[in-house]
Biopython code that builds the backbone (N, CA, C, O; Angstrom):
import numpy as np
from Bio.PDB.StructureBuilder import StructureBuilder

atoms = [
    (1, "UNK", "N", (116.248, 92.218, 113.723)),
    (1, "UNK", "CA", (116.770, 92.813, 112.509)),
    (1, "UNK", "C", (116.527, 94.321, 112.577)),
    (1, "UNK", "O", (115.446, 94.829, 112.875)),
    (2, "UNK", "N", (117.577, 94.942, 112.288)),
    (2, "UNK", "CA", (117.581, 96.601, 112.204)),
    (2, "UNK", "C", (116.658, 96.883, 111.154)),
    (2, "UNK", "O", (116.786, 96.491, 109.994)),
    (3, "UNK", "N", (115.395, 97.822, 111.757)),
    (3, "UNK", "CA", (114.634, 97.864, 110.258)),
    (3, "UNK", "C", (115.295, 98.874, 108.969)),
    (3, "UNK", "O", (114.583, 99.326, 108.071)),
    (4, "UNK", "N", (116.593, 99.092, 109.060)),
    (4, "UNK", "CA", (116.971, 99.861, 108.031)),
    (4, "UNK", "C", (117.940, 98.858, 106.837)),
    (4, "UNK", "O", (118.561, 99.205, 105.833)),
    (5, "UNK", "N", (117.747, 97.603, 107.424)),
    (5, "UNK", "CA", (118.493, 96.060, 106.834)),
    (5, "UNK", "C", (117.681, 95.352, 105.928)),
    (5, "UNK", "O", (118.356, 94.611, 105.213)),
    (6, "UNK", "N", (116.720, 95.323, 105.751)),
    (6, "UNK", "CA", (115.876, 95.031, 104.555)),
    (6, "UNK", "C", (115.374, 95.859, 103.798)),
    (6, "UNK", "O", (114.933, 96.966, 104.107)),
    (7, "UNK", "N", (115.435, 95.102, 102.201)),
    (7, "UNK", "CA", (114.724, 96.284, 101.156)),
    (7, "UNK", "C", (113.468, 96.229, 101.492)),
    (7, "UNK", "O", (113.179, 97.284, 102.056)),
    (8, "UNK", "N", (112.637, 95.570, 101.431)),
    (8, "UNK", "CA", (110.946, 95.026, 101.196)),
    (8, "UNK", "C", (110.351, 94.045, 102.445)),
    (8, "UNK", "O", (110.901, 93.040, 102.896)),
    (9, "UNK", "N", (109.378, 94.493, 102.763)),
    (9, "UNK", "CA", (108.595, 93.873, 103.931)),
    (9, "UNK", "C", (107.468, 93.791, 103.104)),
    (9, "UNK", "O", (106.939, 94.816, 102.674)),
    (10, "UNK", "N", (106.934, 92.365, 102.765)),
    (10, "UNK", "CA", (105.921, 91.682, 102.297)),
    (10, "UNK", "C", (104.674, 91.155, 103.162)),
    (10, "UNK", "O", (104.770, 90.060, 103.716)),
    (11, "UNK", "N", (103.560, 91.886, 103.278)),
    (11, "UNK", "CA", (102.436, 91.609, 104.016)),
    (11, "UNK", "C", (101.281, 91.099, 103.488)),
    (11, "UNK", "O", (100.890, 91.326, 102.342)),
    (12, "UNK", "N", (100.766, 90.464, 104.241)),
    (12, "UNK", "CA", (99.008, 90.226, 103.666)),
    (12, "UNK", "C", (98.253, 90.047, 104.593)),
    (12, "UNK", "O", (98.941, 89.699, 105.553)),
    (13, "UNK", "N", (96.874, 90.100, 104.943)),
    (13, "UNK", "CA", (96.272, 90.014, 105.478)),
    (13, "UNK", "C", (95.071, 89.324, 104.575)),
    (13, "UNK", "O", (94.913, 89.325, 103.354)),
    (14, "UNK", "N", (94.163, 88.646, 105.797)),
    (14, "UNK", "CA", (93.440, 87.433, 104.829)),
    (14, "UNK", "C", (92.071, 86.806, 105.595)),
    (14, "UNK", "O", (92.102, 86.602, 106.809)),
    (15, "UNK", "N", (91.053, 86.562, 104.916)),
    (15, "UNK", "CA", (90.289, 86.050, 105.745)),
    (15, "UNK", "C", (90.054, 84.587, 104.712)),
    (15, "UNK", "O", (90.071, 84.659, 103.483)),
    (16, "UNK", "N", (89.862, 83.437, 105.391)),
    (16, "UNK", "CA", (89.716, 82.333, 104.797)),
    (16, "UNK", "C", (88.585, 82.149, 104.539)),
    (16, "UNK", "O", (87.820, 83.008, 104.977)),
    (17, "UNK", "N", (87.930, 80.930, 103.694)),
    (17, "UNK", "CA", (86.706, 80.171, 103.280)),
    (17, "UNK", "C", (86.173, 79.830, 104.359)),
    (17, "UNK", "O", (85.014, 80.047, 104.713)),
    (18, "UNK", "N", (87.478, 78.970, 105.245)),
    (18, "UNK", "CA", (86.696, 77.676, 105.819)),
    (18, "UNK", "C", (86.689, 78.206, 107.406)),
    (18, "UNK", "O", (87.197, 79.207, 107.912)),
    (19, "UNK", "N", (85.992, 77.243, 107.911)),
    (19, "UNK", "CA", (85.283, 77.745, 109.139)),
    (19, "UNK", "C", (86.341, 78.148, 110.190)),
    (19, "UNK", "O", (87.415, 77.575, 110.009)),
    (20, "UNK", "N", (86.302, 79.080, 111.352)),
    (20, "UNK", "CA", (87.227, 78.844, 112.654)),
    (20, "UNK", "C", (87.331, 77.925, 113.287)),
    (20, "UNK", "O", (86.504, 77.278, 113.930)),
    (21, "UNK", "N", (88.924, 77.761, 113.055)),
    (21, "UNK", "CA", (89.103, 76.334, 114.180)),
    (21, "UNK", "C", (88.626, 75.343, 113.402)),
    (21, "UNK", "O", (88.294, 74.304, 113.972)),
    (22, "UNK", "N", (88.472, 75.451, 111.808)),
    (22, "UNK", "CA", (88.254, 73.799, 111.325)),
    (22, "UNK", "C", (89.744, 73.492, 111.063)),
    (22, "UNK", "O", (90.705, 74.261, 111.074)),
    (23, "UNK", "N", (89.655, 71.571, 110.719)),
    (23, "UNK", "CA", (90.937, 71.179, 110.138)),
    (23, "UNK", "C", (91.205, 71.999, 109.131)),
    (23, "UNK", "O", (92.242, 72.657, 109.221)),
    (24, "UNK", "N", (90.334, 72.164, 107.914)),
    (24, "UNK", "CA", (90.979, 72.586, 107.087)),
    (24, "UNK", "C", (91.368, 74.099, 107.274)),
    (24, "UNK", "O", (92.360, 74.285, 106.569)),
    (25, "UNK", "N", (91.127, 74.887, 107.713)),
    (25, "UNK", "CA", (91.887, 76.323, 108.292)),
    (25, "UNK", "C", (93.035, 75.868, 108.483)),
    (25, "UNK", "O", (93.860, 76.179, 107.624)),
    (26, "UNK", "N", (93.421, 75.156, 109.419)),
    (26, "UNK", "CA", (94.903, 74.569, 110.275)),
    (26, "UNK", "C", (95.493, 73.960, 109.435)),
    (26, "UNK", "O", (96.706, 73.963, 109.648)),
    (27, "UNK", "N", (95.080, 73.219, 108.219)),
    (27, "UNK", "CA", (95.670, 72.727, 107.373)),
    (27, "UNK", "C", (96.601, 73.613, 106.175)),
    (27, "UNK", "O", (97.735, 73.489, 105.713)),
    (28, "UNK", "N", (95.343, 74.656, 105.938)),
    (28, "UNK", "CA", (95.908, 75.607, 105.222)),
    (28, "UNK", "C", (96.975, 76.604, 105.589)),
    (28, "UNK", "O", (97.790, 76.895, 104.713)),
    (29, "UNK", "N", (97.090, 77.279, 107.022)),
    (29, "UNK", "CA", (97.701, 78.054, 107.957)),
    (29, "UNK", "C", (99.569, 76.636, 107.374)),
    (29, "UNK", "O", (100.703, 76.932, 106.998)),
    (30, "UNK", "N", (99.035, 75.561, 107.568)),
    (30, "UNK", "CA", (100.235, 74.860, 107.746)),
    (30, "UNK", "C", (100.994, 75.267, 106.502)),
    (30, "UNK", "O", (102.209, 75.465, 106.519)),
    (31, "UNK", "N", (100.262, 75.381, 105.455)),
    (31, "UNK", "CA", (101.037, 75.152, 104.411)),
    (31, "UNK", "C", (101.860, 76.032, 103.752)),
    (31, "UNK", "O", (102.869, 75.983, 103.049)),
    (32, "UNK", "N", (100.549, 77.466, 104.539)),
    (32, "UNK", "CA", (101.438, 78.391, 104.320)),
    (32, "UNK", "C", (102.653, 78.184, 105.076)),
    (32, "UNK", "O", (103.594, 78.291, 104.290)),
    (33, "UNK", "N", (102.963, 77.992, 105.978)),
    (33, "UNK", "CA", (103.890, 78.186, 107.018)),
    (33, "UNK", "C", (105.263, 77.817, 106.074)),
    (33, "UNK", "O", (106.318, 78.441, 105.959)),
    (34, "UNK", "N", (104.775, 76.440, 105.395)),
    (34, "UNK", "CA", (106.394, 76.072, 104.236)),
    (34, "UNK", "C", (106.460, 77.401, 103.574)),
    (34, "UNK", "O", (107.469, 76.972, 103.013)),
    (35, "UNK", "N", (106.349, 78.548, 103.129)),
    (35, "UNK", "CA", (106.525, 79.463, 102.378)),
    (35, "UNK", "C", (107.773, 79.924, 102.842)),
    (35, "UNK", "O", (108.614, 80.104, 101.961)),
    (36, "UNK", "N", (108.214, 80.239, 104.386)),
    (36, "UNK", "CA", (108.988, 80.565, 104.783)),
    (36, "UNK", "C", (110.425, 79.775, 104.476)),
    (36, "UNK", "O", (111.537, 80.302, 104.456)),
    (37, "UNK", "N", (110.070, 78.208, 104.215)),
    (37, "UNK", "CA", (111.536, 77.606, 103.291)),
    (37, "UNK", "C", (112.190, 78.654, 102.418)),
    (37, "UNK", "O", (113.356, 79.049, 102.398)),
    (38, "UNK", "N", (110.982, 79.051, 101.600)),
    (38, "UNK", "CA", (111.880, 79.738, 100.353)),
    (38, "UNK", "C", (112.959, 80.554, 100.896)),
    (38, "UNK", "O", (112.928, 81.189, 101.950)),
    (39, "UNK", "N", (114.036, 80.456, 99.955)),
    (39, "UNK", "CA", (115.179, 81.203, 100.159)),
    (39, "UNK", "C", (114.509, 82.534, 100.031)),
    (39, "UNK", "O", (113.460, 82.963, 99.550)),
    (40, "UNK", "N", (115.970, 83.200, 100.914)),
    (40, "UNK", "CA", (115.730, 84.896, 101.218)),
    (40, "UNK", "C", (114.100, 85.372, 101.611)),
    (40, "UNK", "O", (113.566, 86.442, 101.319)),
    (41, "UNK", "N", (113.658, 84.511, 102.173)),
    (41, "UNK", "CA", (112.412, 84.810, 102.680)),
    (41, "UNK", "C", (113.220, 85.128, 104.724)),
    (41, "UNK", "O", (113.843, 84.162, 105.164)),
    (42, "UNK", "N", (113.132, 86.114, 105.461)),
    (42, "UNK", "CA", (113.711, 86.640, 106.502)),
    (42, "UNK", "C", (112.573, 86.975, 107.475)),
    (42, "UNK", "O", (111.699, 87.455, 106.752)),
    (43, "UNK", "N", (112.148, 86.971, 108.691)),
    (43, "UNK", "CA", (111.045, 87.499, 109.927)),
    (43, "UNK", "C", (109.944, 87.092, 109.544)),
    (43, "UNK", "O", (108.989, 87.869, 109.522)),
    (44, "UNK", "N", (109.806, 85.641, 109.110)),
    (44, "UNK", "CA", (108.327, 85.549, 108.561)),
    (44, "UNK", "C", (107.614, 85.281, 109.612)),
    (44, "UNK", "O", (108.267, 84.768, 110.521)),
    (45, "UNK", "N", (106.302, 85.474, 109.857)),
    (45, "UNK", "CA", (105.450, 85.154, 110.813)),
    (45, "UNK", "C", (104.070, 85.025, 109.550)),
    (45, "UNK", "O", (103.794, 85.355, 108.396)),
    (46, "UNK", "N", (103.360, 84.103, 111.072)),
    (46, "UNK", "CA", (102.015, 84.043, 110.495)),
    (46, "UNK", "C", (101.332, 84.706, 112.087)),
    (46, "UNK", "O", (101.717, 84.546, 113.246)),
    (47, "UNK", "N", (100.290, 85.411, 111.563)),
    (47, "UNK", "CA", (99.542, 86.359, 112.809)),
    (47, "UNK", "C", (98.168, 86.201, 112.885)),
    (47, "UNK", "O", (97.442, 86.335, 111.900)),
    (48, "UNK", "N", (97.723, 85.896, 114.106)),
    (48, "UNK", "CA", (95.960, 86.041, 114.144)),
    (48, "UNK", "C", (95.389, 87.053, 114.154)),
    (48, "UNK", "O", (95.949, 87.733, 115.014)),
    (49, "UNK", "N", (94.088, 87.952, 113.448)),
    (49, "UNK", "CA", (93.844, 89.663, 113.845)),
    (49, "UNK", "C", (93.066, 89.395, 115.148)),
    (49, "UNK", "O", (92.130, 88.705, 115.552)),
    (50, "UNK", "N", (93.722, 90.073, 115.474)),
    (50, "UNK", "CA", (92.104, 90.396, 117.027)),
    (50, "UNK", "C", (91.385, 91.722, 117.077)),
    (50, "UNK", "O", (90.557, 91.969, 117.954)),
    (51, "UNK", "N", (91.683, 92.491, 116.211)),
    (51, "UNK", "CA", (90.937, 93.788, 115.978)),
    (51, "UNK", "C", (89.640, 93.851, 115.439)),
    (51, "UNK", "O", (89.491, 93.793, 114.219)),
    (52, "UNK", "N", (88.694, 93.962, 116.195)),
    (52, "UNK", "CA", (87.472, 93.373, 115.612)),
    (52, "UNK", "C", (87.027, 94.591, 115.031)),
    (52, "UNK", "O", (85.862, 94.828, 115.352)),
    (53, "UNK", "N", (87.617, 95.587, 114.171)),
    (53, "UNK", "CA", (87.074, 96.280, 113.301)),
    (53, "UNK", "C", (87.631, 95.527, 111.672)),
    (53, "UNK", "O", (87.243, 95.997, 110.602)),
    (54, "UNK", "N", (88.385, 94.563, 111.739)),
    (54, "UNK", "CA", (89.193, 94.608, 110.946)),
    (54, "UNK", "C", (88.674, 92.780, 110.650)),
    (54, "UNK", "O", (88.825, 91.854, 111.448)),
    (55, "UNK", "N", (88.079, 92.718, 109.322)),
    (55, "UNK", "CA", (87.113, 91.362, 108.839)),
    (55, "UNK", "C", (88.248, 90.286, 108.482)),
    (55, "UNK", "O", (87.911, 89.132, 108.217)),
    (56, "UNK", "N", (89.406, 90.617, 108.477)),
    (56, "UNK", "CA", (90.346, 89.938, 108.026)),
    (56, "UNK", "C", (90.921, 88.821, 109.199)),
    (56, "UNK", "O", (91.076, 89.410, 110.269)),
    (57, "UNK", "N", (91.286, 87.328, 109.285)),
    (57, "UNK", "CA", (91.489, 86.624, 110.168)),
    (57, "UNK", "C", (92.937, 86.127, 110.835)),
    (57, "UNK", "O", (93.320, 85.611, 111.885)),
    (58, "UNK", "N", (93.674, 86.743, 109.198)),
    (58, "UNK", "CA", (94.896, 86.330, 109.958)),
    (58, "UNK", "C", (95.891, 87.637, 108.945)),
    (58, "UNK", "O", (95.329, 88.490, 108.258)),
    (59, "UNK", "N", (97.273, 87.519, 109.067)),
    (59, "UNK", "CA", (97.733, 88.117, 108.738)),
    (59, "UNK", "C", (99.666, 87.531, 108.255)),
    (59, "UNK", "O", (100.551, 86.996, 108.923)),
    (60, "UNK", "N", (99.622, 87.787, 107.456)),
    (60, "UNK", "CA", (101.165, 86.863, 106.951)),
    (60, "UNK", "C", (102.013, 88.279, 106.623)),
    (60, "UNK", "O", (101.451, 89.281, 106.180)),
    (61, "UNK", "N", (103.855, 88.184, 106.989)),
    (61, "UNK", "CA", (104.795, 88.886, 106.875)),
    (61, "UNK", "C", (105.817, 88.191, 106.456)),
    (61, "UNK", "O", (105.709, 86.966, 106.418)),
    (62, "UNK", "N", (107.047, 88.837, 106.046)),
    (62, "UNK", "CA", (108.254, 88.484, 105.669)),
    (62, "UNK", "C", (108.808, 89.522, 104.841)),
    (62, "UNK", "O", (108.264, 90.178, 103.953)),
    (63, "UNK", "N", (110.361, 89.570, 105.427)),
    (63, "UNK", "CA", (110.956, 90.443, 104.875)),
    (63, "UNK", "C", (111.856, 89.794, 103.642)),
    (63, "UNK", "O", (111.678, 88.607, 103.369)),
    (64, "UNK", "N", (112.827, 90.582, 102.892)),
    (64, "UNK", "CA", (113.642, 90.941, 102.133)),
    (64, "UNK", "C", (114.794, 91.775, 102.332)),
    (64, "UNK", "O", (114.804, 92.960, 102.663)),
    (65, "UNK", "N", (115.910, 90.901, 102.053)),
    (65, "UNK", "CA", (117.417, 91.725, 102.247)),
    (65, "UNK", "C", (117.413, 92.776, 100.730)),
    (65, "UNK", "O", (118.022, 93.845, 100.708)),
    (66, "UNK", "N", (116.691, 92.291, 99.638)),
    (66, "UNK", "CA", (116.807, 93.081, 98.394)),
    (66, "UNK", "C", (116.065, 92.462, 97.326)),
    (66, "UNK", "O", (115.963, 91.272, 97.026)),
    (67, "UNK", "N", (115.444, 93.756, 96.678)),
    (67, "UNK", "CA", (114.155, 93.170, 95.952)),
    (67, "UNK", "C", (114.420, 92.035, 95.086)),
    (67, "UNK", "O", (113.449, 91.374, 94.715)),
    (68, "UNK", "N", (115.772, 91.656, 94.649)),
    (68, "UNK", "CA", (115.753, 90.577, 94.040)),
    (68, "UNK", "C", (115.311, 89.565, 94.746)),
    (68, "UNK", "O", (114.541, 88.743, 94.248)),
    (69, "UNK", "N", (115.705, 89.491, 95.910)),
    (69, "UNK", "CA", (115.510, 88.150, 96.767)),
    (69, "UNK", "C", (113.896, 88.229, 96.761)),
    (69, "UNK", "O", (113.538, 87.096, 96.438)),
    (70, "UNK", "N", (112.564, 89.167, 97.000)),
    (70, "UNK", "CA", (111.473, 89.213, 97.023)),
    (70, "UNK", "C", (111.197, 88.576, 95.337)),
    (70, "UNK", "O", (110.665, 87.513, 95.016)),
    (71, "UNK", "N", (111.647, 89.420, 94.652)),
    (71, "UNK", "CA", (111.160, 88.297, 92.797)),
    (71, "UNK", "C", (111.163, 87.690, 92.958)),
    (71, "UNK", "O", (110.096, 87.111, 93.158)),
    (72, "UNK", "N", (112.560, 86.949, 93.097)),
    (72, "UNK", "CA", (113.004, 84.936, 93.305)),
    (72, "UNK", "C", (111.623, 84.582, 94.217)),
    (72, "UNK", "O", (110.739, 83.931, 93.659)),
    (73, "UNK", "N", (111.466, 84.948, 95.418)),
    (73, "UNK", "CA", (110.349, 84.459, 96.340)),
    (73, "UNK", "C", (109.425, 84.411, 95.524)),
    (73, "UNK", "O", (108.898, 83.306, 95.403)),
    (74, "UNK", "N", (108.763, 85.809, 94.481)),
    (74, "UNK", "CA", (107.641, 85.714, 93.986)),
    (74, "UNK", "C", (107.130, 84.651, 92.756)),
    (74, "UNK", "O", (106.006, 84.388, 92.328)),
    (75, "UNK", "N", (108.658, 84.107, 92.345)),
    (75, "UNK", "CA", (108.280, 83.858, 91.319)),
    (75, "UNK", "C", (108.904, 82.080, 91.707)),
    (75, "UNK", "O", (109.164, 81.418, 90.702)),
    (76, "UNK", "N", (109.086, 81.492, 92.865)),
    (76, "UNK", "CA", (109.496, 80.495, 93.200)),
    (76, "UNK", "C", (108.398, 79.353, 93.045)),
    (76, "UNK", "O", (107.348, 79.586, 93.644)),
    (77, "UNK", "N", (108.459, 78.296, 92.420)),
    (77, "UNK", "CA", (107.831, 77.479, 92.274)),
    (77, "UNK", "C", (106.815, 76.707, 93.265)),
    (77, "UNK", "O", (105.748, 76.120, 93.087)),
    (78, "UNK", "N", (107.723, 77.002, 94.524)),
    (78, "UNK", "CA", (106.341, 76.491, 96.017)),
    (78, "UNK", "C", (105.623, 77.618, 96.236)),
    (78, "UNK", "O", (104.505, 77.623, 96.752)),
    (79, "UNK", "N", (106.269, 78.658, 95.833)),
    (79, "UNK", "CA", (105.500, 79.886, 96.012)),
    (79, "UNK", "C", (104.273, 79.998, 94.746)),
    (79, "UNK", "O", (103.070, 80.072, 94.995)),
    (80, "UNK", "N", (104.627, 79.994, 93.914)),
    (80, "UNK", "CA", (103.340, 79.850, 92.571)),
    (80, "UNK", "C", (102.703, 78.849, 92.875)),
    (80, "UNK", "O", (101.606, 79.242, 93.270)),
    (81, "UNK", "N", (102.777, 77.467, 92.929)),
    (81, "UNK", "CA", (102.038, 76.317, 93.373)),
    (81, "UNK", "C", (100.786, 76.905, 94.455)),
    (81, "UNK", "O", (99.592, 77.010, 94.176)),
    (82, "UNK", "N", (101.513, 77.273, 95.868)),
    (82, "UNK", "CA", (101.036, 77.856, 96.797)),
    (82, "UNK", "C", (99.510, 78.422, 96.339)),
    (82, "UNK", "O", (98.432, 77.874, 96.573)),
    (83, "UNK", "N", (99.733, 79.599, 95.665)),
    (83, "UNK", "CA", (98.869, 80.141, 95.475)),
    (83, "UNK", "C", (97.563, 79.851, 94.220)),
    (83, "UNK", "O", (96.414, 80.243, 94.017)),
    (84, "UNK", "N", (98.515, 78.964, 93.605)),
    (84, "UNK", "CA", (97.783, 78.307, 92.939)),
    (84, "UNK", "C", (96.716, 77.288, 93.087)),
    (84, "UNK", "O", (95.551, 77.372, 92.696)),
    (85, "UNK", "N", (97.509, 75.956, 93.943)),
    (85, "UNK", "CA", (96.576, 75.339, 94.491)),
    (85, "UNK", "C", (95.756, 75.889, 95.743)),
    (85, "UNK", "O", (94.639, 75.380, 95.838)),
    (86, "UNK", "N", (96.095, 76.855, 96.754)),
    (86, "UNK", "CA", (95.730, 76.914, 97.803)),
    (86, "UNK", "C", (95.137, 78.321, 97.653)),
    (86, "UNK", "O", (93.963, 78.407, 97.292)),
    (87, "UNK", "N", (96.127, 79.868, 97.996)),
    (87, "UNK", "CA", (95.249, 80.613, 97.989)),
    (87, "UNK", "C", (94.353, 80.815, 97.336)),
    (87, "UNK", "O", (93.430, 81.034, 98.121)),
    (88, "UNK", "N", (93.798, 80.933, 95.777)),
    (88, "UNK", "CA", (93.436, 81.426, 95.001)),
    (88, "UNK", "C", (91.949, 80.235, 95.032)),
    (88, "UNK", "O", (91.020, 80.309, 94.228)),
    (89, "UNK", "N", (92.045, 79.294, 96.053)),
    (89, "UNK", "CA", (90.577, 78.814, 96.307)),
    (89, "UNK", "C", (89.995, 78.416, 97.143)),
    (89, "UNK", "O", (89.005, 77.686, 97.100)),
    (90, "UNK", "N", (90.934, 79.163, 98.680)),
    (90, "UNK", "CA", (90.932, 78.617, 99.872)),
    (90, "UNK", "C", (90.383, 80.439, 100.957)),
    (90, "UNK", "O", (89.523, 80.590, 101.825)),
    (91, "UNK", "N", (91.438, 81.528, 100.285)),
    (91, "UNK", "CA", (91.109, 82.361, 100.521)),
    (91, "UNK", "C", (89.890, 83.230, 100.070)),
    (91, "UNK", "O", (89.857, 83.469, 98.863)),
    (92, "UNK", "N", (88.788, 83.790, 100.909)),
    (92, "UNK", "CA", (87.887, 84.014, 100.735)),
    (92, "UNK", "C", (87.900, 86.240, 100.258)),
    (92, "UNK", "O", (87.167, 86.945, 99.565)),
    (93, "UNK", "N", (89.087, 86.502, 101.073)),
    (93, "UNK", "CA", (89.032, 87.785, 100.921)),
    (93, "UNK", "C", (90.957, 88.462, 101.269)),
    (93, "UNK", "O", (91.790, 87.775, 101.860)),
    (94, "UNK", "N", (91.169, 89.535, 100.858)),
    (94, "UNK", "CA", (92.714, 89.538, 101.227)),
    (94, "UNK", "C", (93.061, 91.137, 100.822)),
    (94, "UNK", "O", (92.472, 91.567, 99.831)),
    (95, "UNK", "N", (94.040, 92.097, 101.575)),
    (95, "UNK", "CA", (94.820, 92.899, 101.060)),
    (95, "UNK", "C", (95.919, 92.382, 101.005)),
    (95, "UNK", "O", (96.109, 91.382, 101.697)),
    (96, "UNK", "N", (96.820, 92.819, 100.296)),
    (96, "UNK", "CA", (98.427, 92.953, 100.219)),
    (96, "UNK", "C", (98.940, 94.194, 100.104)),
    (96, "UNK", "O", (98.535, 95.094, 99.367)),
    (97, "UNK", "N", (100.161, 94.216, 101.120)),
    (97, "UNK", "CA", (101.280, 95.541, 100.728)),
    (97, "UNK", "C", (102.223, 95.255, 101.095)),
    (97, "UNK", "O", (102.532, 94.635, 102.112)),
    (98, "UNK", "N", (102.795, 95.665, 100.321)),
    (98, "UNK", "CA", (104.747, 95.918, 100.107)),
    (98, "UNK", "C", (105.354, 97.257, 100.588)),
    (98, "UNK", "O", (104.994, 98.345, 100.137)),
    (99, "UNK", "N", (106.296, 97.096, 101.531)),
    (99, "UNK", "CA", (106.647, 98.103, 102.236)),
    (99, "UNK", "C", (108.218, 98.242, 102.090)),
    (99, "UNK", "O", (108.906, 97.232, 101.944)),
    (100, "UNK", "N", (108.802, 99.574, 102.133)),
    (100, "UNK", "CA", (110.293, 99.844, 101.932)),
    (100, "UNK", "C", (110.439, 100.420, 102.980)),
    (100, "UNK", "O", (109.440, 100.895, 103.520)),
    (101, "UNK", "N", (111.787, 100.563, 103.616)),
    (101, "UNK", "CA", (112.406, 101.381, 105.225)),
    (101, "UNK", "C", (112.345, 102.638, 104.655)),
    (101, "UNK", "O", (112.792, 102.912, 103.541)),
    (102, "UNK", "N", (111.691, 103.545, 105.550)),
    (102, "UNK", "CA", (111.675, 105.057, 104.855)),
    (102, "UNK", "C", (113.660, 105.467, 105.116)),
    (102, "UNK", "O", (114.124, 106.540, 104.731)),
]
sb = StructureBuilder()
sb.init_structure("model")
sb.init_model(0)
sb.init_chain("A")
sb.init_seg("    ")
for serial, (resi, resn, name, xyz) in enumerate(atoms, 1):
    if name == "N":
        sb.init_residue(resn, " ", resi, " ")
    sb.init_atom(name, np.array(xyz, "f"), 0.0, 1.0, " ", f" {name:<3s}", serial, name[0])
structure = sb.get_structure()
């Protein structure tokens, strides 16, 4: 994708609760992974950090053709669930940023 083709590039970075390499890490990693169903969700990846200055363990992306399509995502029902049941007691620590094509 031409990076001048999306409005919004949606990032996070994240360190989990549960241990390295447990089921439940892999379980959770999975579930995020359905996030990427949501419509107008575009280049999603899920990323491991290997920068060992950086406490955070993994790292999640996805773009946007236009900020509407990022609302709908934000405000999508697997997406609220998501974070409801999962991040908000699974994740131990996290930034987020939202990025536009200069």
């Amino acid at each position: 994708m031409n990076m001048k083709n999306y409005a919004v590039e949606h990032t996070v970075t994240f360190r989990l609760a549960h241990a390295a390499g447990s089921p439940a890490e892999q379980e959770f990693l999975n579930a995020a992974a359905e996030l990427e169903a949501i419509p107008g969700v575009q280049d999603f990846q899920i990323r491991k950090q290997t920068n060992p200055k950086n406490t955070h363990s993994y790292g999640i992306s996805m773009r946007f053709a236009s900020h509407d399509d990022y609302t709908a995502y934000s405000e999508h029902p697997s997406h609220v669930d998501f974070v409801q049941q999962r991040w908000l007691k699974e994740v131990a620590d996290f930034q987020e940023a939202d990025f536009e094509p200069l």
